[in-house]
N, C-alpha and C positions, 0 to 999 in steps of 0.2 A: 571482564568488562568493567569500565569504572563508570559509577555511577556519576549524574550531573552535578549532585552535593560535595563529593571528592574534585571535582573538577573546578569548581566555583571558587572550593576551598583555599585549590593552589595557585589561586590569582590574586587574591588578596595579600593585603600587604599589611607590615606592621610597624605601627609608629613607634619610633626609641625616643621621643620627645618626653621629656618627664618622668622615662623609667630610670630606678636607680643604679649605682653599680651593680649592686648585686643579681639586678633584676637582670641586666648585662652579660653579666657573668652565665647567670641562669640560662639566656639564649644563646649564647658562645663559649660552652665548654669546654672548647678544643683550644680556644684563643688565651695567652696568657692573663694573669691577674691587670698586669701594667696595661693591656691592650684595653679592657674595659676601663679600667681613670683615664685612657686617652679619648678614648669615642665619649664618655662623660660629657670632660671638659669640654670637647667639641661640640656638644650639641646642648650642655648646657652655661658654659663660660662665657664661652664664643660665638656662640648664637650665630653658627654657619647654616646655611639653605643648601648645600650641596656636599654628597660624599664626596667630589672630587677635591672639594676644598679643604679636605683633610690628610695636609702633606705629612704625616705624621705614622698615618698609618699605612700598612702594605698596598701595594696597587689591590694584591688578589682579595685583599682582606676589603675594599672598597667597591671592587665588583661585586662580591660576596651580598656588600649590603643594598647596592642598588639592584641589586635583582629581587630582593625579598626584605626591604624595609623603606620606610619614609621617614624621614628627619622629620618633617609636619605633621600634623594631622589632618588629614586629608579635609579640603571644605566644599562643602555642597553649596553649589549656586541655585539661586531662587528666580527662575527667568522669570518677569510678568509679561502678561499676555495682553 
């Protein structure tokens, strides 16, 4: 049975904004050397808001990251009452 904390765990998402190649590399081992300087560039050259905007790289490699990353950091809204 899985616990709530493993479950919580794999809904969370992780931001690639400001991490560097290597850090890139470190979450995409499977993915070539050149694939990490392209999501780089992308996310920090080109200051895109969407994986899909990144014609550059593989469709699967962009599904890949919308399902388990955020280009942003996520921001918490402050409703007032």
């Amino acid at each position: 049975m899985e616990s709530v904390g493993n479950s919580i765990e794999q809904h969370i998402q992780t931001t690639l904004l400001g991490k560097t190649v290597v850090e890139l590399a470190a979450l995409f081992p499977d993915e070539p050397a050149f694939r990490h300087r392209q999501l780089f560039r992308w996310l920090h050259n080109r200051g895109v808001s969407e994986f899909a905007e990144m014609s550059n790289l593989s469709r699967e490699f962009r599904q890949r990251l919308e399902t388990g990353y955020l280009v942003t950091a996520m921001q918490v809204r402050q409703e007032s009452h």
